[in-house]
Phi, psi and omega in degrees: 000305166301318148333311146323302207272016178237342182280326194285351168296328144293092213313150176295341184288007188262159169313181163244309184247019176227151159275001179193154202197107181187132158353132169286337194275000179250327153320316172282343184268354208240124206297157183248022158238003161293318194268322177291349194255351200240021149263335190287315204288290200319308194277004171274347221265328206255313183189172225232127155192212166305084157306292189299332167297357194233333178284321165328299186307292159346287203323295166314325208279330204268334184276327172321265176015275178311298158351285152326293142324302210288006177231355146293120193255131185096002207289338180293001174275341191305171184245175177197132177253139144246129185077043197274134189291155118275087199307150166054358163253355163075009180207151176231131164281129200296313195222114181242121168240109226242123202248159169328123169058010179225170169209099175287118166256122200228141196236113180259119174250091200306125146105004149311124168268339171246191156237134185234173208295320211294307151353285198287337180282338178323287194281002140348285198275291170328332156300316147333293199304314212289315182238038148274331178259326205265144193288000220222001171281344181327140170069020212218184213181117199239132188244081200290131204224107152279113173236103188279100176290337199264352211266146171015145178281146176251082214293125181296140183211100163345090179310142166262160173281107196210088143100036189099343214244109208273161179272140173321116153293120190235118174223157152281180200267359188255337208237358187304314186325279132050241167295305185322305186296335178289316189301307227257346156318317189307329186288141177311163182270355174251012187309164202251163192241172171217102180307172152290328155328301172336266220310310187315309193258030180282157208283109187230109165258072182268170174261136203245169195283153180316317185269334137330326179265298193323293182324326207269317211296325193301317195282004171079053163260163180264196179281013206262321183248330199268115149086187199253149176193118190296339183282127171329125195319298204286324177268038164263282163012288200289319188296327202275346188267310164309345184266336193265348185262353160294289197284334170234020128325342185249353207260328188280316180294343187087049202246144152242161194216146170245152188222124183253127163245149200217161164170182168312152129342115161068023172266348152117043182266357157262024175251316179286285201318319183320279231266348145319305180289330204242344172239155177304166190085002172269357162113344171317102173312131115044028209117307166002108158320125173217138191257121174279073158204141184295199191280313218307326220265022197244334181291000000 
């Protein structure tokens, strides 16, 4: 129910998974306390934190922004998400920027004199994610950007490419100009483009870890919503209802039964179990010991 009362909070015209979404050249044309005011709305909408520390923060990240495009040239057909969700993993990357063939990420650690490891594995692990997960990454070069402002000038190298995913950009707020043109560089001169719209409301399945999915179960989504499954949403659905009518059917006879599911890698049959075992409505008294395990773990 809050979820439904926070989307409905949201105008349509809005992203669906970024707090802000726009052309760049209409980013720049578009007021900077207009874009600072429809990142404070998402995030009072979404979730409760530093507030007045993270709106400081935006304010720096969008006039930096701006700076930046306006010294980049062609840079205004590009789209930019900001504050883009990776749904159902709990992180947002600050800046997703989408160049001819590329899908730039960029992580601002505003007022940092250095760069440090952790930083990189960060935006690192976000760059994975889009392409591994996200539909719209195909073809695409996903180009990850740390930008530490104060920190030290970083003598520009060319990233190298390995398997889509550019080795990490590491600039400060003075060389972001820069790094951007370098990133946007990775793309064919005939590389395919992506709106932003495209890119927002694109299909992105990542697969989230067993205490992840444990998590979702806790907070009481069902298997309808938790987690990626290579199976058609409605025949997992229909297998979790047939499996629940089964379990408590055995439970009225006094029975006991075994029921074996079979799929793919990543067809959600350790999702389905999670939430068989773990949520209501499967017939499990109350306190009731109830056990989880797969074939692997049986060999």
């Amino acid at each position: 129910m809050e979820t439904r009362a926070t989307r409905s909070a949201v105008p349509s015209t809005a992203p669906v998974n970024s707090f802000y979404g726009a052309r760049v050249a209409e980013f720049m044309s578009d007021d900077p306390n207009n874009v600072v005011g429809a990142l404070t709305t998402r995030a009072s909408l979404e979730y409760r934190g530093n507030q007045p520390e993270q709106v400081r923060s935006w304010r720096e990240q969008v006039k930096l922004m701006r700076w930046a495009f306006s010294e980049v040239k062609g840079s205004g057909e590009w789209g930019l998400l900001l504050e883009y969700s990776l749904r159902r993993l709990g992180r947002r990357p600050d800046a997703v920027i989408l160049a001819p063939g590329v899908i730039i990420v960029v992580e601002f650690k505003m007022g940092a004199e250095k760069h440090v490891a952790h930083h990189v594995e960060q935006v690192e692990d976000y760059a994975l994610c889009i392409r591994d997960f996200h539909a719209y990454s195909r073809g695409f070069v996903v180009a990850p950007v740390v930008c530490a402002e104060h920190a030290p000038r970083v003598v520009a190298v060319r990233p190298s490419v390995i398997e889509a995913v550019a080795s990490v950009i590491l600039t400060n707020a003075r060389d972001l100009p820069e790094a951007l043109q370098m990133a946007a560089s990775l793309g064919a001169s005939n590389a395919p483009s992506v709106s932003w719209r495209d890119f927002d409301s694109g299909g992105y399945n990542p697969t989230p870890t067993i205490v992840d999915a444990a998590r979702a179960v806790y907070a009481g989504h069902s298997v309808r919503e938790i987690g990626r499954s290579d199976a058609d949403g409605m025949a997992l659905q229909r297998a979790a209802e047939r499996l629940r009518h089964w379990i408590l059917e055995a439970r009225r006879d006094g029975q006991h039964i075994v029921c074996l599911v079979s799929g793919t890698p990543g067809a959600g049959k350790s999702l389905l179990g999670l939430n068989l075992v773990l949520a209501d409505g499967a017939g499990r008294v109350a306190g009731e010991p109830a056990v989880m395990c797969k074939s692997s773990d049986l060999i």
